[in-house]
DRENMAR-317856 format. One record per residue (C-alpha): z, x, y; residue in three letters. Coordinates in steps of 0.5 Angstrom, whole numbers, padded with zeros to 4 digits, always signed. Example, Ala and Ser with C-alpha at 12.3 -4.5 7.8 and 13.67 -1.06 7.14 Angstrom:
residues 2
+0016+0025-0009ALA+0014+0027-0002SER
***
This chain:
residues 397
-0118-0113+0230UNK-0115-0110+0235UNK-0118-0106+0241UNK-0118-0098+0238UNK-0114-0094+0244UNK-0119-0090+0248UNK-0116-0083+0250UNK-0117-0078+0255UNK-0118-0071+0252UNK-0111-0070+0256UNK-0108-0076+0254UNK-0110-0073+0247UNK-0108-0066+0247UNK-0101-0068+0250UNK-0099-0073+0244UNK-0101-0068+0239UNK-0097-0064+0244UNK-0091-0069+0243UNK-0093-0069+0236UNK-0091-0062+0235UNK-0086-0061+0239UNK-0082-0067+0236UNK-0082-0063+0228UNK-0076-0059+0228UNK-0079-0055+0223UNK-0083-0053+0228UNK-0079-0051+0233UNK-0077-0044+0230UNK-0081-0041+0224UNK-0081-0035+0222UNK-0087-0032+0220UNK-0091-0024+0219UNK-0097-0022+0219UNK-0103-0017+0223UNK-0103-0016+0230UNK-0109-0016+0233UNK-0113-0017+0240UNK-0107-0015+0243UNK-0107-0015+0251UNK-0101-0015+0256UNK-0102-0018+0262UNK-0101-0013+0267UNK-0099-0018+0272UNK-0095-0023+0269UNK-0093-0018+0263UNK-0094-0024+0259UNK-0096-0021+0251UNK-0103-0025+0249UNK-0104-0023+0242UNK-0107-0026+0235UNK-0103-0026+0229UNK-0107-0025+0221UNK-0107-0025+0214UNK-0114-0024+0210UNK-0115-0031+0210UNK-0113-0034+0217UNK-0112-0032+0225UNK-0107-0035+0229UNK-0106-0035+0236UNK-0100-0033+0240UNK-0096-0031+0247UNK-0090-0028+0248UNK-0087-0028+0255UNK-0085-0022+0259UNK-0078-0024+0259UNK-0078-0022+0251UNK-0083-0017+0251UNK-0079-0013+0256UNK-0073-0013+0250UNK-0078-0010+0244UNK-0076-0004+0241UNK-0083-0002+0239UNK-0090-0002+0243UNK-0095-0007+0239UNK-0101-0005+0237UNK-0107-0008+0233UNK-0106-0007+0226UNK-0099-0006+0226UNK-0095-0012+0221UNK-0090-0015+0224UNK-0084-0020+0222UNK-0084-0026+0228UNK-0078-0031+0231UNK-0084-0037+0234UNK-0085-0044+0235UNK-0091-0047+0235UNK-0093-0051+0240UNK-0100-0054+0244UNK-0103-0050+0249UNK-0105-0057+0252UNK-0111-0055+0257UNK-0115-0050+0252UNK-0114-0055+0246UNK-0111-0051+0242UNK-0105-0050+0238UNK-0101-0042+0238UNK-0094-0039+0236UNK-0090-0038+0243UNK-0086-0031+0240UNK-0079-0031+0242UNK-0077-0024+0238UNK-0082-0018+0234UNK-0081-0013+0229UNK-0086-0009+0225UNK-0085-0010+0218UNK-0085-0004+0212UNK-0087+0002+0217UNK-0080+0003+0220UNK-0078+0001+0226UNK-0075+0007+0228UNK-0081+0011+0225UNK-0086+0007+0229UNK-0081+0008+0236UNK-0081+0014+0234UNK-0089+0017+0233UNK-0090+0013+0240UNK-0086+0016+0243UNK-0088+0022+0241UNK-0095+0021+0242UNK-0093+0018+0249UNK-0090+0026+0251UNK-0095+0029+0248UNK-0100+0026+0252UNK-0097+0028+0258UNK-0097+0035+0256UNK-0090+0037+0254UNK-0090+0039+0248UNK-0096+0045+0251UNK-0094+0052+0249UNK-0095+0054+0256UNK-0089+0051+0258UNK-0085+0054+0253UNK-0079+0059+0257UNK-0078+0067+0253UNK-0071+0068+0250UNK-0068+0074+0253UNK-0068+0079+0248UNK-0061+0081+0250UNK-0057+0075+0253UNK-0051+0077+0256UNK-0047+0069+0254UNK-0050+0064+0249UNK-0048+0057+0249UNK-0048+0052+0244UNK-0048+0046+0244UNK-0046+0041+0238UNK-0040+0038+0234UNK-0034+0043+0234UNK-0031+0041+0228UNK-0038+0041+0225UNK-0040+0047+0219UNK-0046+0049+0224UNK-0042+0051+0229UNK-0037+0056+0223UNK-0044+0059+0222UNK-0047+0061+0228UNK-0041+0063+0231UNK-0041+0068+0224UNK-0047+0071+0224UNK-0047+0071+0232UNK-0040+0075+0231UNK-0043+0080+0226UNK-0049+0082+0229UNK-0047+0081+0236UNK-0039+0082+0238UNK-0041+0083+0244UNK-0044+0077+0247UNK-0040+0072+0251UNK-0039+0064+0248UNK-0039+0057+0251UNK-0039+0052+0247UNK-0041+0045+0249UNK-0037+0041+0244UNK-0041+0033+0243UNK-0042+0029+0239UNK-0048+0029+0234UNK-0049+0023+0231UNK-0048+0015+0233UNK-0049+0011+0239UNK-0045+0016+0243UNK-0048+0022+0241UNK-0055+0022+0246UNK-0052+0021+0252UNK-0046+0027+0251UNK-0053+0032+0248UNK-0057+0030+0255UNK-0051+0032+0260UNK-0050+0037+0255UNK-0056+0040+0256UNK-0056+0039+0264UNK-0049+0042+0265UNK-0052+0048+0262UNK-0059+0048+0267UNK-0056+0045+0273UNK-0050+0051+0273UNK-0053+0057+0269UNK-0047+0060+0265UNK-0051+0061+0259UNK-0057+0066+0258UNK-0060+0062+0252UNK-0057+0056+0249UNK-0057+0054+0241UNK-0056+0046+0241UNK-0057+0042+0234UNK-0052+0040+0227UNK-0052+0041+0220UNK-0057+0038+0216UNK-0057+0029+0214UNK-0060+0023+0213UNK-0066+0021+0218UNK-0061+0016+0222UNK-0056+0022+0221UNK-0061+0027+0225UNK-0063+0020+0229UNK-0060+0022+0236UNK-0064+0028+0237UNK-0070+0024+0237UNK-0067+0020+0243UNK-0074+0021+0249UNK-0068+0022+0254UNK-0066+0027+0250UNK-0072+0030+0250UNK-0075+0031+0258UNK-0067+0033+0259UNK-0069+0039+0254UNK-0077+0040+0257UNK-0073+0041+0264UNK-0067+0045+0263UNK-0068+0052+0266UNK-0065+0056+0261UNK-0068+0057+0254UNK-0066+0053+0249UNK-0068+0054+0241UNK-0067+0047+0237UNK-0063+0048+0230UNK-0063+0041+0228UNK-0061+0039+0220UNK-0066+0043+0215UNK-0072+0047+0215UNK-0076+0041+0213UNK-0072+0036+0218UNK-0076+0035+0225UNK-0074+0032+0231UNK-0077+0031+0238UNK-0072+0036+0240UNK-0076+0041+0236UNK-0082+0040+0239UNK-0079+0040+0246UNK-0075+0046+0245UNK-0077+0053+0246UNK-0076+0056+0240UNK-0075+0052+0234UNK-0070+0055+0228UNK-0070+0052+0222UNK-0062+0052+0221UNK-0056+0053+0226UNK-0056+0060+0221UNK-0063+0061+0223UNK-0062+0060+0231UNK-0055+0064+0231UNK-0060+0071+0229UNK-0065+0069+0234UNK-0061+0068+0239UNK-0058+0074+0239UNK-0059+0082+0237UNK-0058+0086+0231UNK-0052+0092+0233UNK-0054+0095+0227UNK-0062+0096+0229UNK-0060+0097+0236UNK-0056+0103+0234UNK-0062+0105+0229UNK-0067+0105+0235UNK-0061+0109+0239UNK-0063+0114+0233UNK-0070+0114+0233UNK-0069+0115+0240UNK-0065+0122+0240UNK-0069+0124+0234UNK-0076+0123+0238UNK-0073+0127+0245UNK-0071+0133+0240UNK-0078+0133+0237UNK-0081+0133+0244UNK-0077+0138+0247UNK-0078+0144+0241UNK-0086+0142+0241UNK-0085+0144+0249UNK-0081+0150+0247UNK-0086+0152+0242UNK-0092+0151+0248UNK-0088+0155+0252UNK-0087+0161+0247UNK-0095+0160+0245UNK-0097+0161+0253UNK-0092+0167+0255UNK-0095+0170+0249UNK-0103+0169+0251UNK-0099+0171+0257UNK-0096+0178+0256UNK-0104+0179+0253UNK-0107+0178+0258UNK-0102+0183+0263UNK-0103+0188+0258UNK-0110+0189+0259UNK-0111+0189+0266UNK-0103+0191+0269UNK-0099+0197+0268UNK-0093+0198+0262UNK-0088+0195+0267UNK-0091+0189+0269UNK-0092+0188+0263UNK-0085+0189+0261UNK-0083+0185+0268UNK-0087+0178+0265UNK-0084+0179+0259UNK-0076+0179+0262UNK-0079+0173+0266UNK-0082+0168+0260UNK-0076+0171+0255UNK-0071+0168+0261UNK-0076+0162+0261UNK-0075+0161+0254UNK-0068+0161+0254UNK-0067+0156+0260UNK-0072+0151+0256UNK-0068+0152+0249UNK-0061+0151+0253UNK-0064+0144+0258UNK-0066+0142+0251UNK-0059+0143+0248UNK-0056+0140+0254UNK-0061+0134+0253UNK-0060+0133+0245UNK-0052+0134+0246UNK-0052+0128+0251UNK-0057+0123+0248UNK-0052+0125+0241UNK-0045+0124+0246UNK-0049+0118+0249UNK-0049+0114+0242UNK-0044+0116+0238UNK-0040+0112+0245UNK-0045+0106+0245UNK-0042+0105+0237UNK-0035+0106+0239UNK-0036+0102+0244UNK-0039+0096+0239UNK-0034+0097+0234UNK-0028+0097+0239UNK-0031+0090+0240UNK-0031+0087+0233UNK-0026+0082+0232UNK-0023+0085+0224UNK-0023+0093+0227UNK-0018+0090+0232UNK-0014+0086+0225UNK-0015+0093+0221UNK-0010+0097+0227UNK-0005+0093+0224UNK-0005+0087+0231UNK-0007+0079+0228UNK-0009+0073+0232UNK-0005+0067+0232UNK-0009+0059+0234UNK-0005+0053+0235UNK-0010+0047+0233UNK-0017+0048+0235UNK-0014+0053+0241UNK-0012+0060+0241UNK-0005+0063+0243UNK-0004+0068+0248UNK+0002+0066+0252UNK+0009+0065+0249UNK+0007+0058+0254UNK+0001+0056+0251UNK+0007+0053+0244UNK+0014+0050+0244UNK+0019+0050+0239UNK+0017+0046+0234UNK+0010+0048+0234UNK+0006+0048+0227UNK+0001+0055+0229UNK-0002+0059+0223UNK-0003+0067+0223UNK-0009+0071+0221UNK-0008+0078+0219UNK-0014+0083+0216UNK-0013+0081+0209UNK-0012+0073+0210UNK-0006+0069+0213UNK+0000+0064+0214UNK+0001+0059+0218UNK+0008+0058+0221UNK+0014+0053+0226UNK+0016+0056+0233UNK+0023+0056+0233UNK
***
């Protein structure tokens, strides 16, 4: 019989070691369960975790050059999809996963990338109303920033033009989805905060699927939008659709239509106001009349019964020109208010686009551009025409 081989616990460990490391269906292995005891090594970065199901725990390890590529913090608790070998942690005895890739499973990597990043700029108070900046009541230029061939873009530029003809447009033209979209979105927002063009600016796009509306959830997006210096109202998808760029914005509108009527005024209640205005002023000044009257009437009592007649008649004469220099101010006052706001509504309709159509003129685009120079075309040119009542387009010869 014979002599049984006598192992040392190292000799032991390194050959089921060798054991497990000669399987070629050990070597990489695919494998989903719980996380838990989840413990980065602050000075390694190496990932050190348990992995479970209802019955078992597994232990593993994940090496910071692959923990620097995950998409998505590990948390206890949060199921995951992992690409590991098994081998033998010789000096503890003990077999565990080495971890070569890590993605949750079933809850969604971007919603789970999402909700940390959302809770990581929470926690450093970036969502605090007080950080949020007032839109101006009456900005003198709006900008914009989103696609320019996007229906959000007609929408704003509709209503802006109806309620507010008056006020200057700049337009950031980006795109708003894609791979792309996130980096022209964040040097959108910093052109506008670093060189001050605009009063108020509108950014976001029509309404989509989650992956469509995607990049305005982008963290870079996001501190871009907390530190630029000019107000920005986010209008991104529907009203039930939200992103970072809503919680980081200053002013959240529940579509591009809604974000154009908070961006600017109503000329219309502007003009109301003007009215209300005038028709108080004209109140005020008959009540100051009629206190007038009232006191030289006390007045001239008064005089009467303790003055001779011509005193008498001399105050009269004086409360009376009185009267008649308050009842011509209040005139003057009344006709200037009125002359002050019929300009102020000349002024706005002269402004409006289709009153200039109604005088006869049209306005000629080539493409995505207006034209206001025999320069801007040549001959042969395809530019389309637009008359009050509808339009053509036309060939330059």
């Amino acid at each position: 019989m014979p002599t049984p081989k006598v192992f040392t616990v190292s000799q032991l460990n390194a050959h089921i070691s060798n054991l497990f490391a000669s399987d070629e269906e050990l070597k990489m292995i695919f494998i989903e369960g719980e996380l838990s005891n989840v413990n980065i090594n602050s000075k390694s970065g190496h990932l050190y975790f348990s992995l479970k199901d209802k019955d078992s725990v597994i232990r593993a390890v994940m090496f910071s050059r692959n923990v620097r590529n995950l998409k998505f913090r590990p948390e206890a608790g949060v199921k995951v999809i992992m690409r590991a070998q098994v081998t033998v942690y010789e000096a503890g005895g003990q077999y565990q996963l080495r971890v070569e890739d890590m993605q949750p499973d079933g809850f969604g990597l971007q919603a789970l990338q999402l909700e940390q990043v959302k809770k990581k700029l929470e926690a450093e108070g970036l969502f605090a109303p007080e950080h949020k900046k007032p839109i101006p009541a009456f900005p003198k230029t709006v900008g914009i920033i989103t696609s320019p061939t996007g229906a959000a873009l007609r929408d704003i530029l509709d209503i802006i033009g109806r309620r507010y003809p008056c006020v200057n447009i700049v337009l950031a033209p980006v795109l708003v989805q894609g791979e792309e979209a996130p980096a022209q979105l964040i040097h959108a927002v910093n052109l506008f905060s670093e060189n001050q063009v605009a009063d108020v600016v509108i950014i976001g796009r029509g309404g989509g699927s989650m992956e469509d509306l995607w990049a305005f959830n982008d963290e870079g997006l996001a501190r871009a939008i907390y530190q630029c210096k000019t107000p920005i109202i986010s209008a991104v998808g529907h009203e039930t659709d939200t992103t970072l760029c809503d919680f980081l914005s200053d002013l959240r509108a529940p579509t591009p239509s809604a974000a154009a009527e908070l961006a600017v005024p109503n000329k219309a209640d502007l003009l109301e106001n003007v009215q209300v205005l005038l028709r108080q002023a004209v109140s005020i000044t008959e009540k100051q009349l009629e206190i007038c009257y009232s006191d030289a009437e006390k007045l001239s009592e008064l005089v009467a019964a303790h003055s001779p007649l011509d005193t008498i008649n001399k105050n009269i004469e004086l409360v009376d020109a009185f009267a008649d220099r308050a009842s011509t101010t209040a005139n003057h006052f009344y006709d200037t208010v009125l002359a002050r706001s019929n300009e102020l509504f000349t002024k706005v309709e002269a402004l409006n686009p289709v009153a200039v159509l109604n005088r006869g003129f049209a306005y000629i685009t080539h493409g995505d551009n207006n034209v206001s120079s025999v320069k801007d075309v040549k001959s042969g040119d395809s530019i389309d025409i637009t008359l009050k009542d509808g339009g053509f387009s036309a060939t330059v010869q």
